[in-house]
TILO-693974 format. One line per 4 residues: their letters; for each residue x, z, y of C-alpha. Coordinates in steps of 0.05 Angstrom, whole numbers, plus 5000, padded with zeros to 4 digits. Example, Ala and Ser with C-alpha at 12.3 -4.5 7.8 and 13.67 -1.06 7.14 Angstrom:
2
as) 5246 5156 4910 ~ 5273 5143 4979 $
END
This chain:
443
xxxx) 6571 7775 4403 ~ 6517 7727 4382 ~ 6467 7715 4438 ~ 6406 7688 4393 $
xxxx) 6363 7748 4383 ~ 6356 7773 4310 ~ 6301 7821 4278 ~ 6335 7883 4265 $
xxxx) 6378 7896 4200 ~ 6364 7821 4169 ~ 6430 7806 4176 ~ 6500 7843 4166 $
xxxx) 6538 7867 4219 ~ 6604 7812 4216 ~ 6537 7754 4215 ~ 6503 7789 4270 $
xxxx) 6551 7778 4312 ~ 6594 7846 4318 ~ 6681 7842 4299 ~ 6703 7858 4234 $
xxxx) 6769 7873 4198 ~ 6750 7835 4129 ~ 6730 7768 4144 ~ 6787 7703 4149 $
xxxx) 6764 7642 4181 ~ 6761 7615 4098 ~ 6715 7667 4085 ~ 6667 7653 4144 $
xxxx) 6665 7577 4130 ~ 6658 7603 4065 ~ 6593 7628 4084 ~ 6563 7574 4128 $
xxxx) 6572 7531 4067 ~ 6548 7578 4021 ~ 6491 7592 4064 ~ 6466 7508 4069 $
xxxx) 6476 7504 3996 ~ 6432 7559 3964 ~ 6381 7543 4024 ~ 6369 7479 4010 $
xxxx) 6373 7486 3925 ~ 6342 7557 3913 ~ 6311 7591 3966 ~ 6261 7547 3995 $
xxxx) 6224 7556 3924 ~ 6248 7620 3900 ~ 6184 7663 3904 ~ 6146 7601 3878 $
xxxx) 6194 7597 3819 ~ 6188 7671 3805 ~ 6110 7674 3812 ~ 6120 7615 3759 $
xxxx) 6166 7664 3727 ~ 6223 7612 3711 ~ 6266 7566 3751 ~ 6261 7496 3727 $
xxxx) 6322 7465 3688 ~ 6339 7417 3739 ~ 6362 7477 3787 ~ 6424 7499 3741 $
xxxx) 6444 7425 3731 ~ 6455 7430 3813 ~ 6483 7487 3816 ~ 6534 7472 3756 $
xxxx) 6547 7399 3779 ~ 6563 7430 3852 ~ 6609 7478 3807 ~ 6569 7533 3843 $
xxxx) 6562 7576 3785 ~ 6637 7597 3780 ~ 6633 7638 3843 ~ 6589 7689 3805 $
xxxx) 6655 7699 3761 ~ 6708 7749 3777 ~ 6757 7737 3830 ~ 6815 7711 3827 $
xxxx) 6778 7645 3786 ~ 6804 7618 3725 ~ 6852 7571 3764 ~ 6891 7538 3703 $
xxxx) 6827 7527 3674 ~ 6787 7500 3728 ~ 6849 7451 3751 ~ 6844 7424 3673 $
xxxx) 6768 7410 3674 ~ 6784 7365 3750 ~ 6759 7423 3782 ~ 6801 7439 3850 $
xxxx) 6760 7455 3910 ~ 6689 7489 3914 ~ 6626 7455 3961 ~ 6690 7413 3982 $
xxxx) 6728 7460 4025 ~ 6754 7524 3991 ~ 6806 7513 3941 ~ 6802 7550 3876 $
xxxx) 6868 7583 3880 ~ 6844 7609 3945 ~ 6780 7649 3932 ~ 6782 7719 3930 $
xxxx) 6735 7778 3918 ~ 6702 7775 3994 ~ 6685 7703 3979 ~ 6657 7726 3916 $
xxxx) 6623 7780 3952 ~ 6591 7723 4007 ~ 6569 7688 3957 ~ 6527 7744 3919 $
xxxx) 6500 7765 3982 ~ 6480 7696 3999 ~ 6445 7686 3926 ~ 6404 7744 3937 $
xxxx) 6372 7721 4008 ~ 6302 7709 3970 ~ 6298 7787 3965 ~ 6287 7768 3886 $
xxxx) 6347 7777 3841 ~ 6307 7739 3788 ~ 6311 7670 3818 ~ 6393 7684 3824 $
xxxx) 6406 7722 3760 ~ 6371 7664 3725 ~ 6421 7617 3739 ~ 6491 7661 3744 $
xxxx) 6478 7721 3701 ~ 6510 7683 3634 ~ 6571 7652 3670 ~ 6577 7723 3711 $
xxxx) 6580 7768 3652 ~ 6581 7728 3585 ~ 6653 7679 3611 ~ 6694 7740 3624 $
xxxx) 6707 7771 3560 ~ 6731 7701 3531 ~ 6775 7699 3599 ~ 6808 7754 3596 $
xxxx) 6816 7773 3520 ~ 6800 7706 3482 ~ 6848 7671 3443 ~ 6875 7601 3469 $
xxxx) 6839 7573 3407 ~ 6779 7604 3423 ~ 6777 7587 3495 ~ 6788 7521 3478 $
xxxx) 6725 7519 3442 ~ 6675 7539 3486 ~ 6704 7548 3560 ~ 6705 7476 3578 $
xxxx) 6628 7471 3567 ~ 6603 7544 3598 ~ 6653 7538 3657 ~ 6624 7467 3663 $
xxxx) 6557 7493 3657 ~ 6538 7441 3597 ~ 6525 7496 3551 ~ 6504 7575 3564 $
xxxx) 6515 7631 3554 ~ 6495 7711 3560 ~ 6524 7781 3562 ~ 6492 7812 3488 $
xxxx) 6504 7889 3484 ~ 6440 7930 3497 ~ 6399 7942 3438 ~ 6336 7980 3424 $
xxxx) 6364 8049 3411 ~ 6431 8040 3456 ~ 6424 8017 3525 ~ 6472 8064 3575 $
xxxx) 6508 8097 3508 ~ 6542 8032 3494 ~ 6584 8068 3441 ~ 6509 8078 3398 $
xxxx) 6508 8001 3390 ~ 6490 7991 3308 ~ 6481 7910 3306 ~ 6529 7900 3257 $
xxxx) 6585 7856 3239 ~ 6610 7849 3159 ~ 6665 7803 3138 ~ 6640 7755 3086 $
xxxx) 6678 7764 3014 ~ 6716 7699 3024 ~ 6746 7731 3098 ~ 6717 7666 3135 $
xxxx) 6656 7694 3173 ~ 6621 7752 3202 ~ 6557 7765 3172 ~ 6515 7788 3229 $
xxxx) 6450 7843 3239 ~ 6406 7882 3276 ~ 6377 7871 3349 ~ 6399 7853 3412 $
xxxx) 6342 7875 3483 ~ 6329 7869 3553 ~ 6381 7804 3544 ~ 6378 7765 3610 $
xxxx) 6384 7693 3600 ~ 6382 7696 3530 ~ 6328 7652 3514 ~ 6369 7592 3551 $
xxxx) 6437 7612 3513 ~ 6471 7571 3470 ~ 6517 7624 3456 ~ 6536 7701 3469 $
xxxx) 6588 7742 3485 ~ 6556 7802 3434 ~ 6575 7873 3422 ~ 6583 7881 3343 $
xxxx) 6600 7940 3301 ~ 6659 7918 3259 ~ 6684 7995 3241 ~ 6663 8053 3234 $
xxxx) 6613 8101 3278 ~ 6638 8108 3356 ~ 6671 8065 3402 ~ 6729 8052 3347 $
xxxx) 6679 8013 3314 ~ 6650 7963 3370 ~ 6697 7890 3369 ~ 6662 7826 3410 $
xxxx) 6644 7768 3383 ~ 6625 7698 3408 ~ 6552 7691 3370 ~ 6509 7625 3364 $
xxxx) 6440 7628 3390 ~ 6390 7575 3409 ~ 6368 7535 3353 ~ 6420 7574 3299 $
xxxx) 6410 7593 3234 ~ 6387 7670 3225 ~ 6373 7670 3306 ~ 6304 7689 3325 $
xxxx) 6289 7699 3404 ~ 6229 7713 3445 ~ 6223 7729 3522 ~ 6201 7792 3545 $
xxxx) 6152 7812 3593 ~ 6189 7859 3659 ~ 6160 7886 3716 ~ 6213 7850 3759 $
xxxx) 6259 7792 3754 ~ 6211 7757 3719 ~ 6248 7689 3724 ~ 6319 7711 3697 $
xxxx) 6299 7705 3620 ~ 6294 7772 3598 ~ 6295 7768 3518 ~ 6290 7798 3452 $
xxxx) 6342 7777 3396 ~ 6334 7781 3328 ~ 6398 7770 3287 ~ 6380 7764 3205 $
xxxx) 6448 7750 3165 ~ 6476 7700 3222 ~ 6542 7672 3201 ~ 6596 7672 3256 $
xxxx) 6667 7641 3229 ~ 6713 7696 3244 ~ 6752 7648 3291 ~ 6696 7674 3338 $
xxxx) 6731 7746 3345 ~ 6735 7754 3411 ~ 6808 7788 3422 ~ 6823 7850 3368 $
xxxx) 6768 7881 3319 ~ 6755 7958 3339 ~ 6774 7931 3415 ~ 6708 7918 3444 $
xxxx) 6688 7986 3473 ~ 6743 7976 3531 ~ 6724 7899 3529 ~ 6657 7924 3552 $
xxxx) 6675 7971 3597 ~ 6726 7924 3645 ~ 6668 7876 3637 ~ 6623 7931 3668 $
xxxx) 6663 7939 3730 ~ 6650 7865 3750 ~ 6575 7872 3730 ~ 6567 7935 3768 $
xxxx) 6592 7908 3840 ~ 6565 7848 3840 ~ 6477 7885 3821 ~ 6506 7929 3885 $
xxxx) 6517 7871 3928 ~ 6457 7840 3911 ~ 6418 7906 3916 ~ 6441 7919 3977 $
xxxx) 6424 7845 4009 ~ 6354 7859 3979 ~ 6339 7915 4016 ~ 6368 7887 4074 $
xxxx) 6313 7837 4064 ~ 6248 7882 4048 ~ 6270 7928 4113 ~ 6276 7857 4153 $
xxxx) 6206 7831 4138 ~ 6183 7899 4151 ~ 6214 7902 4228 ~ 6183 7836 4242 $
xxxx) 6116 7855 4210 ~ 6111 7916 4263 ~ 6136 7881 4315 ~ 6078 7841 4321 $
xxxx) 6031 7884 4286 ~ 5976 7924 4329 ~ 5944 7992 4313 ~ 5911 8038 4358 $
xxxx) 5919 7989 4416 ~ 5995 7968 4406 ~ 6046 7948 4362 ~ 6059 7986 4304 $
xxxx) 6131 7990 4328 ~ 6113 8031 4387 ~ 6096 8085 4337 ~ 6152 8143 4334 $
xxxx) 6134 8155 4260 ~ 6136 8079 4245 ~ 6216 8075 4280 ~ 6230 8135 4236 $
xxxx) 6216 8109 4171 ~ 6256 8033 4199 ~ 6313 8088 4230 ~ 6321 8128 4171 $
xxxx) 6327 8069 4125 ~ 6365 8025 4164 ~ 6415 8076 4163 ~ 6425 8080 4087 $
xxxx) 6423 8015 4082 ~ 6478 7991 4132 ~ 6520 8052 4104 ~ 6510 8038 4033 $
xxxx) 6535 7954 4064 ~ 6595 7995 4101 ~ 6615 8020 4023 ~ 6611 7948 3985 $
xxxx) 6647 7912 4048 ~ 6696 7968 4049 ~ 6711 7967 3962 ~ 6708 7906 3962 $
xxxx) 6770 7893 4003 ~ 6806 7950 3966 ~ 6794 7903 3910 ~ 6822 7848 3939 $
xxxx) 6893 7887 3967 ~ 6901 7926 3892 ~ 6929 7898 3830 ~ 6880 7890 3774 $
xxxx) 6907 7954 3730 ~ 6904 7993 3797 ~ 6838 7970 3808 ~ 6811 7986 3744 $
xxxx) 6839 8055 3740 ~ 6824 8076 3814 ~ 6760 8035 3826 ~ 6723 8048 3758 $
xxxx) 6689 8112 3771 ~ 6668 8082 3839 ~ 6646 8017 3816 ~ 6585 8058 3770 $
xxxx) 6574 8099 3833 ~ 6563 8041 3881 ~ 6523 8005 3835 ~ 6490 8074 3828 $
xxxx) 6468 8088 3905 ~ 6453 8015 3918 ~ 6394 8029 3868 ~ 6374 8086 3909 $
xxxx) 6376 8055 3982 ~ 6331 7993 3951 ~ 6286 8038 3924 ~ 6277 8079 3989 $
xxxx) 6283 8012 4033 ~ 6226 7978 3985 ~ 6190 8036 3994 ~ 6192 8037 4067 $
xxxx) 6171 7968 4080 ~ 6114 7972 4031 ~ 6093 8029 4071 ~ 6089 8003 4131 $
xxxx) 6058 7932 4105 ~ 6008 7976 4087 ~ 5951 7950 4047 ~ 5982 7879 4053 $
xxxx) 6052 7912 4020 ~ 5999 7922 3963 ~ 5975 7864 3945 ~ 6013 7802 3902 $
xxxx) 5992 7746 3956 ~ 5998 7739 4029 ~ 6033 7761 4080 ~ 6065 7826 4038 $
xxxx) 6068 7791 3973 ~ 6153 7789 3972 ~ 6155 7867 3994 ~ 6108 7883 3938 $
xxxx) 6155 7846 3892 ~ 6222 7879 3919 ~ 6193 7947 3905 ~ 6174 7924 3838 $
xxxx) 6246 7900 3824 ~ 6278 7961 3848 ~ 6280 7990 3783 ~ 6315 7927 3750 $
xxxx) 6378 7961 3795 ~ 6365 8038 3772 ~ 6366 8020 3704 ~ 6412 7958 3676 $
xxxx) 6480 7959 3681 ~ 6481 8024 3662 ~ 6429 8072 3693 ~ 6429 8116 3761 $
xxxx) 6445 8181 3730 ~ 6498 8159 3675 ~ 6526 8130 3732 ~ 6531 8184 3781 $
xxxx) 6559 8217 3726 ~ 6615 8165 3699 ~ 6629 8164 3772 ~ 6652 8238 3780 $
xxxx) 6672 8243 3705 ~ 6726 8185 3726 ~ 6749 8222 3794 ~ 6767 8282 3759 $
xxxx) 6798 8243 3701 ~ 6847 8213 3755 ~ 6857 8277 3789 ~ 6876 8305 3718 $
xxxx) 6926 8259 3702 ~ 6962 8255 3767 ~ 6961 8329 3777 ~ 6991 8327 3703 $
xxxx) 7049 8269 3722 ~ 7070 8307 3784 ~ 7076 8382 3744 ~ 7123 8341 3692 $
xxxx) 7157 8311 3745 ~ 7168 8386 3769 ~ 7192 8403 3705 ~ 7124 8416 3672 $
xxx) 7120 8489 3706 ~ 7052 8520 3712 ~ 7027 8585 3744 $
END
């Protein structure tokens, strides 16, 4: 047990000092390095960087130098990869072949200490969601061509699949893809929003239809941006996570040599949604460190508090609201520390097939506890929870962000819904496999 005394619920239970099941000696020294890292090269300025509304270059340079952008990638790392760029141990200590998704897990948790997920998602969101399509489905010649600069972090890159008219109902996605009449290039169009870190990107890992209507007719492609012919992008205005580069792309017959396929045309709606699964966890694990945050500044700011002749803490209706939320919270930390080692002990297929549902589901809920957790602690800031400066200024701006969780990545109730639509999917086909293996009787 840790005998320094800490204000309630700011930190997790296995850092506050109580046993837990998931956590290796790697993964705690993991941590402490993690910790001193993103301390001393984001934090201190995060909510000055987001009031600015972007994080100066010279930030991702660290980070990428440090190679402390490839823990925001799917465990286990690209090892082959990494060990061919000269790329063996991360902040020194943990070696790439080791890290696994708790580390992963650390590591998000750890990025998302400011309570902002702007400052964070500025920096990872590309190499999070944009690398792992070319990963897992890219040809060796196409890897060759672009993973040894985004892994490196000398280029970037971003996740392109929402558009105006399709955000959730990925299958609806009309930018289109034609093959030029010599066969050498896709001849791109339409309009890509709500693209986080696109204005920075050199390239993207883009959702294209190549077919026909429906998910038949979705492939990926691996589309030039900044500064390429056709490409027009602006930044758009959010009401949270200002910083992360929220932006409008405009795509006006862009060439993109066909080499740039990324794995089989008409492939690209299950491309998407394995890409999902990674995208969904790791918003819930930062979602859930957020609100671990806005409750935390909230017990502190009643502890010392008065109203009515005493702490604000001595109210019953006060410990309530703190109780109530502190409970969904640490539950809702219970479920990600819980799937998350699940992920670590199953084999990828398994994973995909048993977790899926879940993954929309967590991602889900941990929308809904920062919600009611921002909520709280605005509450009780009171008139200071309000206002944009002072003492409440980062609990005003959690609340404000707690919407950038309910809605991207797939919003709260298509999620709910995939979730229970995948359950019963499973159920389905297993109930189905054991009848045949019964010899396909029914009643």
């Amino acid at each position: 047990m840790s005998s320094q005394p800490i204000i309630p619920f700011s930190e997790p239970p296995y850092l506050a000092g109580l046993p837990s099941p998931y956590y290796k000696p790697t993964h705690l020294k993991w941590q402490k390095a993690c910790r001193e890292f993103i301390s001393n090269h984001l934090l201190e300025k995060a909510l000055e960087w987001d009031t600015e509304e972007t994080v100066p270059e010279h930030v991702f340079s660290e980070f990428a130098q440090a190679g402390m952008l490839l823990p925001s990638l799917p465990a286990p790392l690209p090892v082959e990869w990494l060990k061919k760029l000269g790329i063996h141990k991360l902040l020194g200590e943990l070696k790439v072949e080791d890290f696994d998704y708790i580390h992963t897990m650390i590591y998000c948790d750890e990025m998302a200490r400011s309570g902002l997920a702007g400052p964070s998602g500025s920096l990872t969101t590309g190499m999070a969601f944009g690398v792992p399509p070319l990963l897992k489905y890219g040809s060796p010649q196409l890897q060759s061509r672009f993973l040894p600069d985004l892994l490196t972090g000398r280029k970037r890159t971003c996740i392109a699949i929402t558009e105006p008219d399709a955000g959730s109902d990925v299958a609806n996605i009309s930018t289109t893809a034609t093959l030029s009449p010599d066969g050498t290039h896709y001849i791109v169009n339409g309009t890509k929003k709500w693209i986080t870190n696109g204005i920075w990107a050199d390239v993207s890992s883009m959702a294209v239809r190549t077919g026909g209507p429906g998910p038949s007719g979705l492939s990926m492609l691996v589309v030039p941006l900044k500064g390429y012919p056709g490409v027009s992008m602006r930044r758009l205005k959010v009401g949270g996570q200002v910083s992360a580069g929220t932006t409008f792309i405009e795509l006006d017959d862009v060439r993109v040599p066909r080499e740039n396929l990324i794995g089989q045309e008409g492939m690209g709606m299950r491309y998407i949604m394995t890409n999902f699964n990674h995208e969904r966890l790791t918003i819930a694990i930062g979602a859930t460190r957020q609100a671990r945050v806005a409750l935390a500044a909230a017990g502190e700011y009643v502890l010392r508090r008065e109203a009515f002749g005493k702490a604000l803490v001595e109210q019953p209706v006060v410990r309530q609201r703190l109780a109530r939320c502190g409970a969904m919270m640490e539950s809702q930390w219970a479920w990600v520390e819980g799937f998350v080692y699940q992920m670590t002990m199953l084999e990828k297929g398994v994973a995909d097939m048993e977790l899926g549902g879940l993954t929309a589901m967590v991602k889900a809920q941990s929308g809904v506890v920062l919600n009611e957790c921002a909520q709280c602690a605005m509450l009780l800031f009171g008139g200071n929870g309000y206002t944009r400066s002072g003492q409440g200024e980062l609990v005003e701006r959690i609340y404000r962000e707690a919407p950038g969780v309910r809605i991207p990545g797939g919003s709260e109730d298509v999620m709910f819904d995939l979730g229970v639509r995948q359950l019963v999917k499973n159920f389905k086909s297993k109930t189905e496999a054991l009848e045949r293996g019964k010899g396909g009787s029914k009643l």
